[in-house]
N, CA, C and O atoms as CSV, one atom per row, in Angstrom:
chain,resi,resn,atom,element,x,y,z
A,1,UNK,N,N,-43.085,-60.267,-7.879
A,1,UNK,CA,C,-44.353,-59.702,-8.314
A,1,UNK,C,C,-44.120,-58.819,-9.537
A,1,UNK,O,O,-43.232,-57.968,-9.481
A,2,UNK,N,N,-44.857,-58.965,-10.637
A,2,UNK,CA,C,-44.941,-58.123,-11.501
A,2,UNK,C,C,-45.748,-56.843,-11.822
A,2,UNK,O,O,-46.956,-56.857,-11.583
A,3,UNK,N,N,-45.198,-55.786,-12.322
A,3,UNK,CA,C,-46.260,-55.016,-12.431
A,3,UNK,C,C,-47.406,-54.969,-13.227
A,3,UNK,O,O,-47.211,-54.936,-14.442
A,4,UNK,N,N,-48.663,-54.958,-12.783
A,4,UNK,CA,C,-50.187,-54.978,-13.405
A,4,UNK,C,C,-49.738,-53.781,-14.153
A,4,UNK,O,O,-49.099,-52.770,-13.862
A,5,UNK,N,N,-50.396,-54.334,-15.405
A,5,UNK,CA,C,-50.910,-53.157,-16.668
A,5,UNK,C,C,-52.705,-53.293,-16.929
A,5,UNK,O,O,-53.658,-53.975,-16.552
A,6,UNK,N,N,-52.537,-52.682,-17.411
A,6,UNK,CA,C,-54.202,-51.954,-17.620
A,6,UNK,C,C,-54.336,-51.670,-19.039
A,6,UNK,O,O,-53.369,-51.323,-19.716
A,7,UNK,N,N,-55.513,-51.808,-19.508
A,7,UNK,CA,C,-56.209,-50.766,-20.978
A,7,UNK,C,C,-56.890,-49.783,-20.189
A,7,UNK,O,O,-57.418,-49.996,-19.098
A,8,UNK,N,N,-56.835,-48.363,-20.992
A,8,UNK,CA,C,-57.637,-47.964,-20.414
A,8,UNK,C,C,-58.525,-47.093,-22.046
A,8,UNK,O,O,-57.795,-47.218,-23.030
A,9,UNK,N,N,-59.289,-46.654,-22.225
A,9,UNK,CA,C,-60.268,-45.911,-22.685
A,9,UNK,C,C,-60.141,-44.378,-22.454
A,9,UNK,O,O,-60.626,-44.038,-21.375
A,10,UNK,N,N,-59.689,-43.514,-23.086
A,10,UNK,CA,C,-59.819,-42.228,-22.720
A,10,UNK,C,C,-61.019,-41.442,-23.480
A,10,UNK,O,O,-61.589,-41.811,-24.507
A,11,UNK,N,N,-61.181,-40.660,-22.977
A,11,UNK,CA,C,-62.164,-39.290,-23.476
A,11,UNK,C,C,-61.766,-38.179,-23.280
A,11,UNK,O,O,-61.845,-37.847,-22.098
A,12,UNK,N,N,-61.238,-37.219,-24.150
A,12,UNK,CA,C,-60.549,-35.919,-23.744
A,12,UNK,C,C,-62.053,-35.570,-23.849
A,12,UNK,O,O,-63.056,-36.240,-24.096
A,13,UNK,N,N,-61.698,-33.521,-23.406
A,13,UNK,CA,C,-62.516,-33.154,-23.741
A,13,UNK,C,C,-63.815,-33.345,-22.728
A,13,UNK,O,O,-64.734,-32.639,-23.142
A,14,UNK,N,N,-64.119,-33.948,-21.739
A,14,UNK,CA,C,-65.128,-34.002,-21.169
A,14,UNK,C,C,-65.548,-33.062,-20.435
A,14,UNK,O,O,-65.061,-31.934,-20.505
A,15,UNK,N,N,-66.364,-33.328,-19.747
A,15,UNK,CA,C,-67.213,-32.306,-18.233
A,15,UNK,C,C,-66.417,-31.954,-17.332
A,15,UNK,O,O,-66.287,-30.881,-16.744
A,16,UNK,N,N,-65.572,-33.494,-17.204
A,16,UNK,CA,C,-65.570,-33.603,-15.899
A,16,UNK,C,C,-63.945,-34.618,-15.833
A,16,UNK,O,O,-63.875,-35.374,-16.802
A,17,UNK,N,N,-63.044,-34.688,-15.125
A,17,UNK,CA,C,-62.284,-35.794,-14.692
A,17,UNK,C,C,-62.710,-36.510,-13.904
A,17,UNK,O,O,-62.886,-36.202,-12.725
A,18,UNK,N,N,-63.088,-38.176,-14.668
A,18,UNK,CA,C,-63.553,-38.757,-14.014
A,18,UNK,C,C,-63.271,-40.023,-14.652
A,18,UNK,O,O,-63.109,-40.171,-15.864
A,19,UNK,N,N,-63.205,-41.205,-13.506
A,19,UNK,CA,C,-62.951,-42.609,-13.469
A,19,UNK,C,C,-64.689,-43.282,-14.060
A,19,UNK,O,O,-65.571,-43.572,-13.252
A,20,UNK,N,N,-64.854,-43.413,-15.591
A,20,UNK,CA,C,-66.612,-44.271,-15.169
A,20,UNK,C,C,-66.155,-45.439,-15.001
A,20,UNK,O,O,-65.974,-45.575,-13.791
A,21,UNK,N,N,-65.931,-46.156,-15.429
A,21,UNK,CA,C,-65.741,-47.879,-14.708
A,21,UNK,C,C,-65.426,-49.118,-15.813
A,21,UNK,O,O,-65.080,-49.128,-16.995
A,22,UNK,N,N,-65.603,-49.728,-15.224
A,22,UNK,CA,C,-64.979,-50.577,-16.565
A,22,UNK,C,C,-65.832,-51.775,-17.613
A,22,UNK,O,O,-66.651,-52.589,-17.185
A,23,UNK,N,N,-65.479,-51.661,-18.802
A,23,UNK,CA,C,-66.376,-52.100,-19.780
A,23,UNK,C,C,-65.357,-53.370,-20.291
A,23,UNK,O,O,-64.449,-53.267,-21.115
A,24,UNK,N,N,-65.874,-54.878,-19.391
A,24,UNK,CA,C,-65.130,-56.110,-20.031
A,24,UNK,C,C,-63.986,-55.708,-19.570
A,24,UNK,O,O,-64.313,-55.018,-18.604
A,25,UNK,N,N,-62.291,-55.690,-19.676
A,25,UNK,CA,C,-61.139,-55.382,-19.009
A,25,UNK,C,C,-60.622,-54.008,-19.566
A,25,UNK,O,O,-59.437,-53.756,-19.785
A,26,UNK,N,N,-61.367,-53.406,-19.707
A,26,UNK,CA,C,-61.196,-52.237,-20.317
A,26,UNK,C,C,-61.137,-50.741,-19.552
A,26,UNK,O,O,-61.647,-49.847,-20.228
A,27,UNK,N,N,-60.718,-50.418,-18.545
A,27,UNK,CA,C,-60.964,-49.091,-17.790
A,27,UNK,C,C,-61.311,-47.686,-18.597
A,27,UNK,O,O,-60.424,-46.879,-18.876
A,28,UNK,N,N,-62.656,-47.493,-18.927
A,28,UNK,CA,C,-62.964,-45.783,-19.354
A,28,UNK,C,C,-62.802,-44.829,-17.982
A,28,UNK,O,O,-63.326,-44.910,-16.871
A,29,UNK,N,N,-61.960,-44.008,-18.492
A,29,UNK,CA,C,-62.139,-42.563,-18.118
A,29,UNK,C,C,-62.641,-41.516,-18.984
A,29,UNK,O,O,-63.169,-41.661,-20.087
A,30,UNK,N,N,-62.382,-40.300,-18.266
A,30,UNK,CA,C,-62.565,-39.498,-19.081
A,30,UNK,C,C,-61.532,-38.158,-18.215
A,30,UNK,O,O,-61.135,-38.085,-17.052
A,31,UNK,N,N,-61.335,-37.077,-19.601
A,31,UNK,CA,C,-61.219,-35.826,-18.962
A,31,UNK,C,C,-61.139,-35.039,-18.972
A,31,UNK,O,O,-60.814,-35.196,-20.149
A,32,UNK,N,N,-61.055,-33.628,-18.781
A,32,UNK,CA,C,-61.312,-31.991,-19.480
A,32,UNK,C,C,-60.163,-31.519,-20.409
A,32,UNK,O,O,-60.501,-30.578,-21.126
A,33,UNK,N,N,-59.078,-31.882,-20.545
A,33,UNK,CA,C,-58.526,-31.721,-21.331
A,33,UNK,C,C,-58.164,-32.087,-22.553
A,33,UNK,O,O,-58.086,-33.279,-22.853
A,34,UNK,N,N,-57.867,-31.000,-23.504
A,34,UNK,CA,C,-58.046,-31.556,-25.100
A,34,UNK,C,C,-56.450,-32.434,-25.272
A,34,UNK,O,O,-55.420,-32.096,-24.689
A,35,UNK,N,N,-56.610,-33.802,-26.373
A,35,UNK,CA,C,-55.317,-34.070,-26.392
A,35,UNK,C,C,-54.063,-33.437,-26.978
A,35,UNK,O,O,-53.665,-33.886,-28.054
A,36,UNK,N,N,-53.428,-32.496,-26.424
A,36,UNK,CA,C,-52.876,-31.241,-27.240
A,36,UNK,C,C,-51.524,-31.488,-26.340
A,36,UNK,O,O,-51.522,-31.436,-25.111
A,37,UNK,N,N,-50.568,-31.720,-27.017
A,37,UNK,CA,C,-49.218,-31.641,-26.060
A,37,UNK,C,C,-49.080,-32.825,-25.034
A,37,UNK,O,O,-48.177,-32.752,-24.201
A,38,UNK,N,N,-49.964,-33.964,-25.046
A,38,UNK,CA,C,-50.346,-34.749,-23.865
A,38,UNK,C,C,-50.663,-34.482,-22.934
A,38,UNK,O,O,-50.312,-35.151,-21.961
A,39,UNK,N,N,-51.639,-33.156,-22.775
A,39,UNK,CA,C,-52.031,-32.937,-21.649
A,39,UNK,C,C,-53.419,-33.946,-21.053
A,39,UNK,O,O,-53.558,-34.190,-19.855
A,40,UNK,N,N,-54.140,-34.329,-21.866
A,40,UNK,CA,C,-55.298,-35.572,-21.433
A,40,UNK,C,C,-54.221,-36.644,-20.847
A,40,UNK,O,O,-54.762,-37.314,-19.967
A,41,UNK,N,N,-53.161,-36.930,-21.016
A,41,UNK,CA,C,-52.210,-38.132,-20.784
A,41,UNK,C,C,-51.890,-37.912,-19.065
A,41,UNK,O,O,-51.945,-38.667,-18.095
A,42,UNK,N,N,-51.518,-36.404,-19.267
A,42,UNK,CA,C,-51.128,-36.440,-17.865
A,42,UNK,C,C,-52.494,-36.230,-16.885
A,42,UNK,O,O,-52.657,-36.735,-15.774
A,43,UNK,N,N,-53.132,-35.622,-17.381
A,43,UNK,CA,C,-54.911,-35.726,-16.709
A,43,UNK,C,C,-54.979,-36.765,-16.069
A,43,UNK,O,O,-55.109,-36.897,-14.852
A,44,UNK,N,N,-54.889,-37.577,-16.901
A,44,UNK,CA,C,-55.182,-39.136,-16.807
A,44,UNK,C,C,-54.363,-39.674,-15.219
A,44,UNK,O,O,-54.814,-40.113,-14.161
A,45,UNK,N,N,-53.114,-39.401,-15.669
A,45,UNK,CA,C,-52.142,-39.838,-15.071
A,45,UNK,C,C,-52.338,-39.315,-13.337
A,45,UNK,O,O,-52.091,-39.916,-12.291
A,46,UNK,N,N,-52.814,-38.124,-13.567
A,46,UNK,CA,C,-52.971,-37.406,-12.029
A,46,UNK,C,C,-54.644,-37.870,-11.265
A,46,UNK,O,O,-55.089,-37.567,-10.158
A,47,UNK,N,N,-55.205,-38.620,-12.268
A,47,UNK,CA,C,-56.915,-39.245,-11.890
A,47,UNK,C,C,-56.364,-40.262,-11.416
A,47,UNK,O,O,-56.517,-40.394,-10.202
A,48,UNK,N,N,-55.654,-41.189,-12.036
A,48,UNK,CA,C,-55.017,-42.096,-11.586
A,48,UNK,C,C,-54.318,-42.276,-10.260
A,48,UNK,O,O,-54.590,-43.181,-9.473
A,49,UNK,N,N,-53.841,-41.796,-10.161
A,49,UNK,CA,C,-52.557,-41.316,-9.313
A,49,UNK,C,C,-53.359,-41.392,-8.061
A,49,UNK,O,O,-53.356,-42.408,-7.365
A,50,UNK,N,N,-54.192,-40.099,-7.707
A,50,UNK,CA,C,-54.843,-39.381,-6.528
A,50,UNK,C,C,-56.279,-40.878,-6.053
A,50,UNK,O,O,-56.691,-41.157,-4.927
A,51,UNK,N,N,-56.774,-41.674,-7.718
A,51,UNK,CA,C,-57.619,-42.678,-7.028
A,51,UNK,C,C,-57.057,-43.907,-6.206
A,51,UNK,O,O,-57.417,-44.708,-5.343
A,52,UNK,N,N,-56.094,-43.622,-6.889
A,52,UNK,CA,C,-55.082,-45.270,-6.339
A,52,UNK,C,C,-54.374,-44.747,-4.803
A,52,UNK,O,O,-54.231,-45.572,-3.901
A,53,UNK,N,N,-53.968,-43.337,-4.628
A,53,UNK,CA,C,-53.287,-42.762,-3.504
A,53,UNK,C,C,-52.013,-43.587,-3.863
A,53,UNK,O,O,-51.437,-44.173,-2.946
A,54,UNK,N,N,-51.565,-43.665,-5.059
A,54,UNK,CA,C,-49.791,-44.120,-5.427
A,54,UNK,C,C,-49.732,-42.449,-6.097
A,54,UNK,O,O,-50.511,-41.647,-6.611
A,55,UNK,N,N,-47.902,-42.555,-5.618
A,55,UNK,CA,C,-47.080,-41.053,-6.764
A,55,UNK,C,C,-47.499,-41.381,-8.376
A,55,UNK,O,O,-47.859,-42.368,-9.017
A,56,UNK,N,N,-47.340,-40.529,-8.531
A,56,UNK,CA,C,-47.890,-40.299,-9.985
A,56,UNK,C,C,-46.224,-40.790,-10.935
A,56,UNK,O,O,-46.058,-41.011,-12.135
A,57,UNK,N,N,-45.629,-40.804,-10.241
A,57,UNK,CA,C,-44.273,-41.473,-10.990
A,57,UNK,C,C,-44.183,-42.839,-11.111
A,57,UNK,O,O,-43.272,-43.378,-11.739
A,58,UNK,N,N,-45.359,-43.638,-10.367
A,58,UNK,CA,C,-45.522,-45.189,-10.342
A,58,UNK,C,C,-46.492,-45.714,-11.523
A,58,UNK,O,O,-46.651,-46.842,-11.991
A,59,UNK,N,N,-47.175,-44.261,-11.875
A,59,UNK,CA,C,-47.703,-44.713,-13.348
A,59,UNK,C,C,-47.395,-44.855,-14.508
A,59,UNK,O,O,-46.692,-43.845,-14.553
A,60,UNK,N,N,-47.337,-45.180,-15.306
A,60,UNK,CA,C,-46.389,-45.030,-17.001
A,60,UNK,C,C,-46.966,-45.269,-17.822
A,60,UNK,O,O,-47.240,-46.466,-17.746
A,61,UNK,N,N,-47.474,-44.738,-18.864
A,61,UNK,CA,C,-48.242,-45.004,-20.334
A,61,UNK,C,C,-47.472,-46.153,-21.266
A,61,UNK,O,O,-46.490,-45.706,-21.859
A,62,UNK,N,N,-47.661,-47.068,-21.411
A,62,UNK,CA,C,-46.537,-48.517,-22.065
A,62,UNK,C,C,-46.539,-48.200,-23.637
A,62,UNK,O,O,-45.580,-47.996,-24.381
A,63,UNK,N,N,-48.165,-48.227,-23.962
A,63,UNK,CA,C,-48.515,-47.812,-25.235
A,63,UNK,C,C,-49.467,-47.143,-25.236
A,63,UNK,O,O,-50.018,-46.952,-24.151
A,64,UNK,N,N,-49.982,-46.578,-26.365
A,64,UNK,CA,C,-51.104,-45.721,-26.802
A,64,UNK,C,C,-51.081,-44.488,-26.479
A,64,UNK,O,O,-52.189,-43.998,-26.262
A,65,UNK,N,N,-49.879,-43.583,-26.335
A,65,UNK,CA,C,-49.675,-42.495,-26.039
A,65,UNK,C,C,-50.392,-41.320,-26.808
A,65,UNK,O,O,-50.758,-40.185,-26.500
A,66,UNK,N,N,-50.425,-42.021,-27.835
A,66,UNK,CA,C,-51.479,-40.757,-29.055
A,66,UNK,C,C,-52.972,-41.329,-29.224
A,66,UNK,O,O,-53.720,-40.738,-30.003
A,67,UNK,N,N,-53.342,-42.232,-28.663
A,67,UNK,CA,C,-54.587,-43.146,-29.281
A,67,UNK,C,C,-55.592,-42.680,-27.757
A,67,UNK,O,O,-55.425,-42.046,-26.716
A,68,UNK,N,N,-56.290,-43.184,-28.203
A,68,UNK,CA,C,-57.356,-43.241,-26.821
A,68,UNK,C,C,-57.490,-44.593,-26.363
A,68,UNK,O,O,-58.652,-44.743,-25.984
A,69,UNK,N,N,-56.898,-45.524,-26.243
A,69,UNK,CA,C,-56.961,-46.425,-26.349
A,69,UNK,C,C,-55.568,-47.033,-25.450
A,69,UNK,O,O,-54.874,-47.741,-26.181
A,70,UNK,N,N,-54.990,-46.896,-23.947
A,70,UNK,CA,C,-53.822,-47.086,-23.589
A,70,UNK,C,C,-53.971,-48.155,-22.946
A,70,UNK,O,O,-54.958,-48.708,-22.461
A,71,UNK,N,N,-52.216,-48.547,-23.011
A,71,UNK,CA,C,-51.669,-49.633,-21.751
A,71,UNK,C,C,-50.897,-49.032,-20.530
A,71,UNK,O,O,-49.719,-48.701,-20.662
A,72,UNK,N,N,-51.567,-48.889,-19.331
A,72,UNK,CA,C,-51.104,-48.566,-18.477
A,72,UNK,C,C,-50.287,-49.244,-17.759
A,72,UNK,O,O,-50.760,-50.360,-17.543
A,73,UNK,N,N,-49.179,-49.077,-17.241
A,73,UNK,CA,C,-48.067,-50.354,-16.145
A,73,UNK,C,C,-48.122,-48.558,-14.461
A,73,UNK,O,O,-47.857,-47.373,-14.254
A,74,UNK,N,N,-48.672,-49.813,-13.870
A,74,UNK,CA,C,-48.942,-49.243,-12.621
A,74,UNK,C,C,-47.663,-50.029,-11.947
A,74,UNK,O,O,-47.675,-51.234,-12.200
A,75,UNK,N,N,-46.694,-49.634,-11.237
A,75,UNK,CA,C,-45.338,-49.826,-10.303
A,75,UNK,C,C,-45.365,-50.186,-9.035
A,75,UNK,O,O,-45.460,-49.120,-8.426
A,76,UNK,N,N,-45.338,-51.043,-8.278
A,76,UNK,CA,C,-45.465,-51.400,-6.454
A,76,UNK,C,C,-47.455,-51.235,-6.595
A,76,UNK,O,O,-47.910,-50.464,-5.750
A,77,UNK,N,N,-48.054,-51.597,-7.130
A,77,UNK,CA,C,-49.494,-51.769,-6.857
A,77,UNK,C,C,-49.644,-53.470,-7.162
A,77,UNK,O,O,-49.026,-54.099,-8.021
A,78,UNK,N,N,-50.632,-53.993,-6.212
A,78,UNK,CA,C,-50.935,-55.282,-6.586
A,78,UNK,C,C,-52.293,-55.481,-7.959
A,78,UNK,O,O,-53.041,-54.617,-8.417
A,79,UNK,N,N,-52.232,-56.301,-8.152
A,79,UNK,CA,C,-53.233,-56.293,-8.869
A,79,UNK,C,C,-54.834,-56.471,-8.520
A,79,UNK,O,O,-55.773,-55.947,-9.119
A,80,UNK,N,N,-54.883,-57.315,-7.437
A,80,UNK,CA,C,-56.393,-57.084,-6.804
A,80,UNK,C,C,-56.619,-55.611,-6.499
A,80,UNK,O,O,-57.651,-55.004,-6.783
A,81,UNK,N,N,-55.389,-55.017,-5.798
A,81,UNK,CA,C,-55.397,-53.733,-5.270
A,81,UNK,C,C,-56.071,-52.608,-6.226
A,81,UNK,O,O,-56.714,-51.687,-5.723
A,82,UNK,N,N,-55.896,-52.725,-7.610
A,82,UNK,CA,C,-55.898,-52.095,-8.467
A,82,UNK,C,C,-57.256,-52.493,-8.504
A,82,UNK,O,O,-57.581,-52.511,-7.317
A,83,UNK,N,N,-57.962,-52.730,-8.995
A,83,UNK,CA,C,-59.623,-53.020,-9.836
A,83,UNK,C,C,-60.157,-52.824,-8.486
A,83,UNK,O,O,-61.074,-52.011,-8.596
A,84,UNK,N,N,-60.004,-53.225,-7.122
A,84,UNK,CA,C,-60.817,-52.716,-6.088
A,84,UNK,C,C,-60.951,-51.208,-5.706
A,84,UNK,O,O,-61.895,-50.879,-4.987
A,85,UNK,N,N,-60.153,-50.369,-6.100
A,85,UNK,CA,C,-60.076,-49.043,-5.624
A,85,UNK,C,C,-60.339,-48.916,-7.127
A,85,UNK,O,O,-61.547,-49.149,-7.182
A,86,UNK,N,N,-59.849,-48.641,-8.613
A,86,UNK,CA,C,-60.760,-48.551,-9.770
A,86,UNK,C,C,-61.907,-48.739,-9.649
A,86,UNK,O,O,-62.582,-47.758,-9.961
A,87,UNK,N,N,-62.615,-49.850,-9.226
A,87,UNK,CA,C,-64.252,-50.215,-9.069
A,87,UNK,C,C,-64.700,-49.200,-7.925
A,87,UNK,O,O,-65.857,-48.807,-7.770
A,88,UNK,N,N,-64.005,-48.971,-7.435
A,88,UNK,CA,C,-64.953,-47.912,-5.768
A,88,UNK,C,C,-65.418,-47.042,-6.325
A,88,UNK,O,O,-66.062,-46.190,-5.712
């Protein structure tokens, strides 16, 4: 089995940390922190983390570390697994 990667859409800076849903294969989030030091990265990473109920060490940014615009590689998650708990 390989590991599922993801795009995802970021929004620093928001209201709120939050998963909105997905646009075509595209996962938007969003989240309160400005991108300063990668702290929106790890935001991200801990929204992630806590929706999926995987360690936050099973997530990894592949590309787009400075962009809003990332490839996520999620570790021991299946891939149906993934877009069903994303979509909830």
């Amino acid at each position: 089995m390989s590991d599922p990667a993801l795009k995802v859409k970021l929004s620093p800076r928001s209201s709120a940390n939050k998963i909105v849903g997905f646009e075509g294969d595209i996962l938007k989030a969003k989240v309160k922190s400005a991108p300063v030091d990668g702290l929106a990265n790890k935001d991200l990473i801990l929204l992630l983390s806590k929706r999926l109920r995987v360690a936050k060490e099973r997530i990894e940014i592949i590309s787009g570390c400075k962009s809003r615009l990332k490839t996520i590689r999620f570790r021991g998650v299946k891939k149906e697994d993934l877009f069903l708990l994303l979509n909830g």
